[in-house]
C-alpha positions in Angstrom: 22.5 -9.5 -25.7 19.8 -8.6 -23.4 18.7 -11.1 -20.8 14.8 -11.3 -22.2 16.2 -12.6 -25.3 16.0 -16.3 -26.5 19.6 -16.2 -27.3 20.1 -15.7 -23.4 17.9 -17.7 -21.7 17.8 -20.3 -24.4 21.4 -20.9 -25.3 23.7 -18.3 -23.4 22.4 -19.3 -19.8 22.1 -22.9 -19.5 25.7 -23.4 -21.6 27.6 -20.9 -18.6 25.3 -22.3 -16.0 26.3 -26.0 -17.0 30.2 -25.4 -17.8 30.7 -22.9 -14.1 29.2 -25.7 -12.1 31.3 -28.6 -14.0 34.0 -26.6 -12.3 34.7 -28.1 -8.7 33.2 -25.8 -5.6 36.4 -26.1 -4.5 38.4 -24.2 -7.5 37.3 -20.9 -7.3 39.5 -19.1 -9.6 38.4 -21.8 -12.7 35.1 -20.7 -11.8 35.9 -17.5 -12.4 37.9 -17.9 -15.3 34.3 -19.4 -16.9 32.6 -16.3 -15.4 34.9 -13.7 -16.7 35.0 -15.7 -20.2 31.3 -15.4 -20.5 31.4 -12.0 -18.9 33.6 -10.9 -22.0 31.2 -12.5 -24.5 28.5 -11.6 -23.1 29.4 -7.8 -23.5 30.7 -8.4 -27.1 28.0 -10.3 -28.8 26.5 -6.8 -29.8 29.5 -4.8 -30.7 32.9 -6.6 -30.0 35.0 -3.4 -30.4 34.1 -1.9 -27.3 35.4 -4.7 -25.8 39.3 -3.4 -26.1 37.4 -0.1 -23.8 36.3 -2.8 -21.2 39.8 -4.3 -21.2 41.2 -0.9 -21.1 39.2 0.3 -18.1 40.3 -2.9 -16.1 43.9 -2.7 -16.8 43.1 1.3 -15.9 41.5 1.1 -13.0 43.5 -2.2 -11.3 47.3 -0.4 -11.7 45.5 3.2 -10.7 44.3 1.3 -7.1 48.1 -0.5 -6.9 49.6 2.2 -7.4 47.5 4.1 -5.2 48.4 1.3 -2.3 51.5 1.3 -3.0 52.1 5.0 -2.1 50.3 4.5 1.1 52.4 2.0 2.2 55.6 4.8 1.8 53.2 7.4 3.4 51.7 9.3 1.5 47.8 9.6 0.0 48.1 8.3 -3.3 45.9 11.4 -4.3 48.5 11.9 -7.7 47.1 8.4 -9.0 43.4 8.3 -7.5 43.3 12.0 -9.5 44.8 10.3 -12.4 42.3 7.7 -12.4 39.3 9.8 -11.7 40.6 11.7 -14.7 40.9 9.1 -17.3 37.7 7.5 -16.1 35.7 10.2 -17.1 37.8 11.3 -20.0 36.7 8.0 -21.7 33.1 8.3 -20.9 32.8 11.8 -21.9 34.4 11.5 -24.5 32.2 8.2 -26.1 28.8 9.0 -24.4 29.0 13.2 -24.2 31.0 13.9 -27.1 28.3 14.9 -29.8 26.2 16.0 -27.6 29.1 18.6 -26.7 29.2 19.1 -30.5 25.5 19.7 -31.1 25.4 22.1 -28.1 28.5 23.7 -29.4 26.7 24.0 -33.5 23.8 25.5 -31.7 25.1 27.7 -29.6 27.4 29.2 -31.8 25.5 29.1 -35.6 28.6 26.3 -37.0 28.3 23.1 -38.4 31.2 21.8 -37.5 31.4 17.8 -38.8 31.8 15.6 -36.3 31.0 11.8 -36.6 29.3 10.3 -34.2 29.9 7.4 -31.9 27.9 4.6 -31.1 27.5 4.3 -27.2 29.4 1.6 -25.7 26.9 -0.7 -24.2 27.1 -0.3 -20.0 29.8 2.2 -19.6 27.7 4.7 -17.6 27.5 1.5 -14.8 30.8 0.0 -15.6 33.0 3.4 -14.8 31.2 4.2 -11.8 31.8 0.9 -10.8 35.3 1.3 -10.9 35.5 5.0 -9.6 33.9 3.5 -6.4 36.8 1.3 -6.1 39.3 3.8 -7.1 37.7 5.7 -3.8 37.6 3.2 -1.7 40.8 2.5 -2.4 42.5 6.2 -1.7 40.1 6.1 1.3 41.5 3.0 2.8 38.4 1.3 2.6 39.2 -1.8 0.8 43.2 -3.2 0.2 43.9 -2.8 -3.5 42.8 -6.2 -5.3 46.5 -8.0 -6.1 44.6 -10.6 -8.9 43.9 -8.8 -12.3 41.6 -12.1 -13.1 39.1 -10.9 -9.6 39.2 -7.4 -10.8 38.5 -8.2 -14.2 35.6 -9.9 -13.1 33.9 -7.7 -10.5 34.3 -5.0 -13.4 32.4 -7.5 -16.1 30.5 -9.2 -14.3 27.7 -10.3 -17.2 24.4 -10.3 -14.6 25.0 -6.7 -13.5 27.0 -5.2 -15.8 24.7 -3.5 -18.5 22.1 -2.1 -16.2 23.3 -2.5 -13.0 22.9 -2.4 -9.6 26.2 -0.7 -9.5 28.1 -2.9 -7.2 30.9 -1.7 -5.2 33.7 -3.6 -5.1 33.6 -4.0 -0.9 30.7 -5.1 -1.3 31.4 -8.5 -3.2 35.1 -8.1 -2.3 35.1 -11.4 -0.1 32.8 -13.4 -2.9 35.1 -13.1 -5.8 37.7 -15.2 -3.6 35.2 -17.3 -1.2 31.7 -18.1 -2.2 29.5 -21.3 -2.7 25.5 -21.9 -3.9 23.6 -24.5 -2.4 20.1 -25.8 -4.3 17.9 -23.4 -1.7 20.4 -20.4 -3.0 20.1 -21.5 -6.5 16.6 -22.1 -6.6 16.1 -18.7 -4.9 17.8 -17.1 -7.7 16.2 -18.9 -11.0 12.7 -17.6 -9.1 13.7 -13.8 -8.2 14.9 -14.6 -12.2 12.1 -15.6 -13.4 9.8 -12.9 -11.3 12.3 -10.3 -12.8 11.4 -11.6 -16.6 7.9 -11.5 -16.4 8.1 -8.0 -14.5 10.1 -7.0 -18.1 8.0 -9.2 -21.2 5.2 -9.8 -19.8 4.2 -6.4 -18.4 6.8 -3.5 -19.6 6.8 -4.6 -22.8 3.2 -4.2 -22.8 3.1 -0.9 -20.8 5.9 0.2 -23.7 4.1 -0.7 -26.3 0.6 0.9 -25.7 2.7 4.1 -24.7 4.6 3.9 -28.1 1.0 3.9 -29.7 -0.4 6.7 -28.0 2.4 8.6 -29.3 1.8 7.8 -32.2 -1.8 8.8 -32.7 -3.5 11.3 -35.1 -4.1 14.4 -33.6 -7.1 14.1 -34.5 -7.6 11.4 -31.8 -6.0 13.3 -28.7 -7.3 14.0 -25.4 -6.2 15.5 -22.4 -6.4 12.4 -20.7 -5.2 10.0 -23.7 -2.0 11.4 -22.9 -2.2 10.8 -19.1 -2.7 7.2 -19.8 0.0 7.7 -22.1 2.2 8.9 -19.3 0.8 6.4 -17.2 1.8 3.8 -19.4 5.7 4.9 -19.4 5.6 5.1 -15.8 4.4 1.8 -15.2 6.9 0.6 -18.4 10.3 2.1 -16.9 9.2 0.6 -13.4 8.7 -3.0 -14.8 11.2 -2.4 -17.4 14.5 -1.6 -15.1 12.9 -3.2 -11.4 12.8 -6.3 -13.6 16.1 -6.1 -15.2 17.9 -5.5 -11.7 15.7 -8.8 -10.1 17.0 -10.8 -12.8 20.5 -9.7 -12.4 20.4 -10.3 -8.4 18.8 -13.7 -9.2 21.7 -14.1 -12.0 24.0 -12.2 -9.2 22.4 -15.9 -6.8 22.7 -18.2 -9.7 26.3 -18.1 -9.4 27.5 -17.2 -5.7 27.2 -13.4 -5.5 24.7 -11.0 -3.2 23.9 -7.9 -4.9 22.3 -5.0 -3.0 17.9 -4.5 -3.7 17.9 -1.8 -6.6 14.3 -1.0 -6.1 11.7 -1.1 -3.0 8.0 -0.3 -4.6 9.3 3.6 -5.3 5.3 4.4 -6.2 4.2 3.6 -2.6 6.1 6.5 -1.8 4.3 9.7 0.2 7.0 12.2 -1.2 10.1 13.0 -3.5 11.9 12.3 -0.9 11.4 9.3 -0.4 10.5 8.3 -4.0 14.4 8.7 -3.9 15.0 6.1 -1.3 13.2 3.6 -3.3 14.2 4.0 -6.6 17.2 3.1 -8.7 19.0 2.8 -4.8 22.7 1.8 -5.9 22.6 5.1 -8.2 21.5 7.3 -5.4 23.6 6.1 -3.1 26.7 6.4 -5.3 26.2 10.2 -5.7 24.6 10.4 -2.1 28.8 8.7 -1.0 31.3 9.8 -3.8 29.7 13.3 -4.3 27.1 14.9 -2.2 29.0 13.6 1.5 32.2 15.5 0.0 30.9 18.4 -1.2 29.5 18.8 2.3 26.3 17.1 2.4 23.6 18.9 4.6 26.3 20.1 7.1 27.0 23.3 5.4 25.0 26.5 4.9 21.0 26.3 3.5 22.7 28.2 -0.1 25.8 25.9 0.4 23.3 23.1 0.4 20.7 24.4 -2.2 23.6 24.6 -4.1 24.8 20.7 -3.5 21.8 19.5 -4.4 21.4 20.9 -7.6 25.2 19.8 -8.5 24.3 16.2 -7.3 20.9 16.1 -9.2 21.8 17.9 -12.8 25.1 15.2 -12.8 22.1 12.8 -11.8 20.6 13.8 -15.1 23.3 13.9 -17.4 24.1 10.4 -15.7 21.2 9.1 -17.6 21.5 10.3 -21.1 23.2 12.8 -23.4 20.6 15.5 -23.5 19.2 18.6 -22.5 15.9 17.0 -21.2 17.9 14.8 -19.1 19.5 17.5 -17.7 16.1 18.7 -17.4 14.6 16.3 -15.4 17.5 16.1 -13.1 17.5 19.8 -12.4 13.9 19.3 -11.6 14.2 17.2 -8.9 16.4 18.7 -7.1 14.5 21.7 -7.4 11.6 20.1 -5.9 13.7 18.3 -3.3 14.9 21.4 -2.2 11.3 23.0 -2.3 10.0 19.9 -0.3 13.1 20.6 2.4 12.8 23.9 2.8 9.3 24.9 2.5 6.6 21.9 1.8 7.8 19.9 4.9 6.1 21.2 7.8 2.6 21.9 5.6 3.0 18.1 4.1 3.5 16.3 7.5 -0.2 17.9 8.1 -1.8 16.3 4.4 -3.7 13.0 4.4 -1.6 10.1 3.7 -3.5 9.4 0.3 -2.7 13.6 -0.8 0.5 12.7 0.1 0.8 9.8 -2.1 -1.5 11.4 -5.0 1.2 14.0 -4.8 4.3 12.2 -5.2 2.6 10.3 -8.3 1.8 13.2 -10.1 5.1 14.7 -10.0 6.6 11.8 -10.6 4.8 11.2 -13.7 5.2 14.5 -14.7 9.1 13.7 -14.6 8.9 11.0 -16.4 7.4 13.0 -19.4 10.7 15.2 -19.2 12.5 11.9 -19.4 10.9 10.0 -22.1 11.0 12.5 -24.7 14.0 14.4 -26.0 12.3 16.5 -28.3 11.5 19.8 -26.7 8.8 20.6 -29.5 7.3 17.3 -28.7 7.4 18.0 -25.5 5.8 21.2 -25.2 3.2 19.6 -27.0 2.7 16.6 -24.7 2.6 19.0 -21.5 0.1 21.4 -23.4 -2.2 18.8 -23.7 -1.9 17.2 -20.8 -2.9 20.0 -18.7 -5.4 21.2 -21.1 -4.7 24.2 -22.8 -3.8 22.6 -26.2 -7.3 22.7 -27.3 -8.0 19.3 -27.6 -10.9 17.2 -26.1 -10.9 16.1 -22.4 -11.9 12.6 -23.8 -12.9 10.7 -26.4 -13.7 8.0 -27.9 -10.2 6.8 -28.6 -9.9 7.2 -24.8 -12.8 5.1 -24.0 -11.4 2.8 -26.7 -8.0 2.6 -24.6 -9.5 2.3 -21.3 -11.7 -0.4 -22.4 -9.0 -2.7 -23.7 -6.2 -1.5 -21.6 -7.8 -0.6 -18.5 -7.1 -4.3 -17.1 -3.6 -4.3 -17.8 -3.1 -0.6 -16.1 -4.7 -1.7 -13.0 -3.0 -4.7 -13.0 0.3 -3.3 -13.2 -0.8 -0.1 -10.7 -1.8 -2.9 -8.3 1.8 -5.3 -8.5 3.9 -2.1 -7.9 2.5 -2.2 -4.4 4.0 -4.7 -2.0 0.5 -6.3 -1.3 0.5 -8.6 -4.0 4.0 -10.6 -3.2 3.2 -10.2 0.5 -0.5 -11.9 0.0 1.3 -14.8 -2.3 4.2 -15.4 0.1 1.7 -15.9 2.8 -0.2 -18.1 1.1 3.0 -20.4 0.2 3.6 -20.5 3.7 1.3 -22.4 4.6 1.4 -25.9 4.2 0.5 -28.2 1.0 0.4 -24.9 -0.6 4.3 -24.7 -2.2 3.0 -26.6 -5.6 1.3 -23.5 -6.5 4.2 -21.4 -6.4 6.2 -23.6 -8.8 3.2 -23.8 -11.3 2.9 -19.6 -11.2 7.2 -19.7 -11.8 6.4 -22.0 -14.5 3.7 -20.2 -15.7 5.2 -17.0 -15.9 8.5 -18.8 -18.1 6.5 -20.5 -20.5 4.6 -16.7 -21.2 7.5 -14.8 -21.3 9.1 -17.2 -23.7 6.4 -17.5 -26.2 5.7 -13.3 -26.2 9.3 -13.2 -26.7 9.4 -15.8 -29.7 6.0 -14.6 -31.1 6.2 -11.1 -29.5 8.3 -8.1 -31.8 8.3 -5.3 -28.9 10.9 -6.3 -26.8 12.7 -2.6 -26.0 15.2 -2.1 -22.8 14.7 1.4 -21.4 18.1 1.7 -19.2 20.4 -0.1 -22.3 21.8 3.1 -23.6 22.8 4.2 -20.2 
C-alpha cells in the first residue's frame, strides 16, 4: 500500500486516524495498540507473508537488546548478543534482498547455471533492519536502556508512516514518544499540510518527471539526441527528488498526525556547491547511519590519508549495495566516494577559488551523471545512454523530437528545477505571514489534494522509486 494511493488516503487514513483518536489522550498504550494494529496491516496488504519476517525481526532484535542489558548489569559488554544480533540481522537481509544477486554473480563468474528461485523482496527491510541494528548499538553502547514493553518495540520497528521508505528513525530518538506524547489541532494541522505538500511533491510532479523520463527511454533511435537524453536525465533527477523528498514529508507529517517527530530527510540537496555537501542534504538519516554505526568505528578521518581513502570507499560501496541488488548500484556508490575522496584530497583548495554558480553547475552535473549509473541496471543500456550523452554515439545534438520535448515539457522542468530551491516555500511562507493572507494557504493545500486525488483516480503512472529498497 503506498501512501499516494486512494486505498490510503481514502479509506486506510481516515479509518486509523478516526479509531487512534477515539482512544483517550490519556491511554497511551491503546493508542498504540491501534498504531501497531494498523502498522501490521499496513505492511501486509501487499504481501502478508513477510509479515511472519517483521514479527521475527522484533521478537529478534527486542530479546538481543535484553539480553544485551542484562549482561551489563552483571558486568560485562554484552558484545556475545549485540554480535549475535548484528549477525542474524544481516543474515535475513542478505539472504532475501542479496541472495540471487549472489547467484547471478556466482553463474557469471564461474560459466554454471545453477537453479536458484528467486525471492520476492520483502517490502521495507533495507529501512526496517537498520532500524533495529541502530538500537541493537545503542543499546551495547549504553545509549539508550533496553525497551522492557515488546508492544513499544514492536511499534517503533512498524511504525506504518516511516517504515517503507524511511527516515530511518532511531529508536533514542522517539524513545520518550512511544510512552509520553500528545497532538494538539496546531500539531495536527501541521502535519495534514507537510502531508499534503509531501503528496503533491510525489503525484503531481514526480510522477510527471517519471513518466516523461520513462518515454524518453523509450524512443526510436531514430529520434535521439545528445541532449534528448540530458533532459531525460534531467527528468529522473528531478523524479527521484520529488519522488522520495515527498515520500519522507508525508511520513513526518503522518510521523505529526499521530504524536511523533521524525528527523528532516532532505534539505534542497540540488542547492548544493559540492559532493560534499550534496551529501549533507540528501537522504540525511541514511548518511548519518553509516556516517555513526560504520564510518566513526572504522576510524573516521582520524586515521591515516590511505587508512581514510580506504574508509570511504568501504562506507560508500555498502552505501550502494544499501540501495539495490546490483552491480550498478555498487557502481554508483563506489563513485562517489571516489569523487568525495578526489574533492578532499585534491579539488578543495582549487574549488574554494570557483565562482559560486561553477561550483553549483558542478555539483549538478555530477550528480546527474550519478543518477544515470542509478537508474539503469543494464550495463549495455547504459553504455549506450552515456555514449550519447556526451556525444560520441553518433547521434544528432538536437532535433526535432527535442524541440518537441522542450516545447511541451519545458514548463514542467523549470517548474520543478525552480521548487527544489528553498525560494519558493520561503516567498509563500512570507506571504502567509502577513495578515488577512492565511485563506490563501488553505485554498493552495486544498488545491493541491483535490489534483493529486483526481491524477491518482484518472492518472495510471503512479511508480515509487525507493519501494524496493
Amino acid at each position: 500500500m503506498l501512501f499516494s494511493s486512494i486505498l490510503f488516503l481514502l479509506y486506510f487514513l481516515p479509518a486509523t486516524l478516526a479509531i487512534y483518536y477515539l482512544v483517550p489522550r490519556k491511554n497511551i498504550e491503546a493508542r498504540n495498540l491501534v498504531l501497531l494494529a494498523a502498522s501490521l496491516l499496513f505492511y501486509s496488504w501487499g504481501e502478508p507473508v513477510y509479515i511472519v519476517l517483521m514479527i521475527y525481526s522484533a521478537f529478534l532484535n527486542y530479546y538481543s537488546a535484553l539480553q544485551i542489558g542484562r549482561a551489563q548489569e552483571k558486568g560485562r559488554s554484552g558484545k556475545g548478543s549485540m554480535l549475535f544480533a548484528l549477525f542474524m540481522n544481516l543474515l535475513v537481509l542478505g539472504f532475501f534482498k542479496y541472495f540471487g544477486f549472489l547467484m547471478d554473480t556466482f553463474n557469471s563468474l564461474t560459466g554454471l547455471h545453477i537453479h536458484y528461485t528467486a525471492l520476492s523482496l520483502p517490502i521495507g527491510i533495507s529501512f526496517y533492519t537498520f532500524q533495529a541494528l541502530s538500537y541493537i548499538f545503542d543499546v551495547y553502547r549504553k545509549n539508550v536502556g533496553p525497551q522492557k514493553s515488546f508492544l513499544r518495540f514492536t511499534l517503533y520497528l512498524s511504525l506504518f508512516p516511516q517504515l517503507i521508505a524511511g527516515p530511518i528513525v532511531k529508536y533514542r530518538d522517539v524513545e520518550e514518544q512511544l510512552s509520553v506524547r500528545s497532538t494538539d489541532w496546531i500539531d495536527f494541522g501541521e502535519g495534514t499540510k507537510r502531508f499534503i505538500f509531501g503528496l503533491g511533491k510525489k503525484v503531481l510532479l514526480a510522477n510527471n518527471f517519471g513518466a516523461l523520463y520513462a518515454a524518453i527511454g523509450a524512443l526510436p533511435d531514430s529520434d535521439v539526441s545528445v541532449v534528448t537524453y540530458w533532459i531525460g536525465i534531467g527528468a529522473y533527477t528531478l523524479q527521484i527528488y520529488f519522488d522520495f523528498s515527498g515520500y519522507s514529508d508525508m511520513a513526518i507529517g503522518l510521523g505529526r498526525m499521530f504524536g511523533f517527530e521524525f528527523s528532516e530527510n532532505f534539505n534542497y540537496p540540488y542547492i548544493s556547491d559540492s559532493i560534499t555537501e550534496f551529501w549533507r542534504r540528501w537522504h540525511i538519516s541514511l548518511s548519518t547511519w553509516f556516517r555513526e554505526y560504520v564510518y566513526i568505528p572504522l576510524g573516521g578521518n582520524r586515521v591515516t590519508v590511505p587508512r581514510h581513502i580506504l574508509n570511504l570507499l568501504i562506507v560508500w560501496s555498502l552505501t550502494g549495495l544499501w540501495h539495490g541488488a546490483s552491480w550498478n548500484f555498487v557502481l554508483w556508490g563506489t563513485y562517489y566516494g571516489v569523487l568525495l575522496i578526489i574533492e578532499k584530497y585534491v579539488l578543495h583548495p582549487y574549488m574554494e577559488k570557483w565562482p559560486g554558480w561553477v561550483r553549483h553547475l558542478y555539483t549538478l552535473v555530477i550528480v546527474m551523471i550519478g543518477w544515470t549509473f542509478f537508474s539503469i541496471t543494464d550495463f549495455g543500456a547504459m553504455k549506450k545512454y552515456f555514449a550519447v550523452m556526451l556525444g560520441v554515439s553518433g547521434h544528432a545534438f538536437a532535433n526535432m523530437k527535442t524541440l518537441y520535448l522542450l516545447r511541451t515539457h519545458g514548463i514542467l522542468l523549470a517548474l520543478g528545477m525552480c521548487l527544489s530551491t528553498p525560494a519558493p516555500m520561503k516567498w509563500f511562507r512570507e506571504r502567509l505571514e502577513k495578515e488577512g493572507h492565511e485563506w490563501q494557504g488553505i485554498v493552495l493545500l486544498m488545491l493541491i489534494l483535490i489534483l493529486s486525488i483526481a491524477y491518482l483516480v484518472f492518472g495510471s503512472y503512479n511508480p515509487f522509486l525507493y519501494f524496493r529498497f
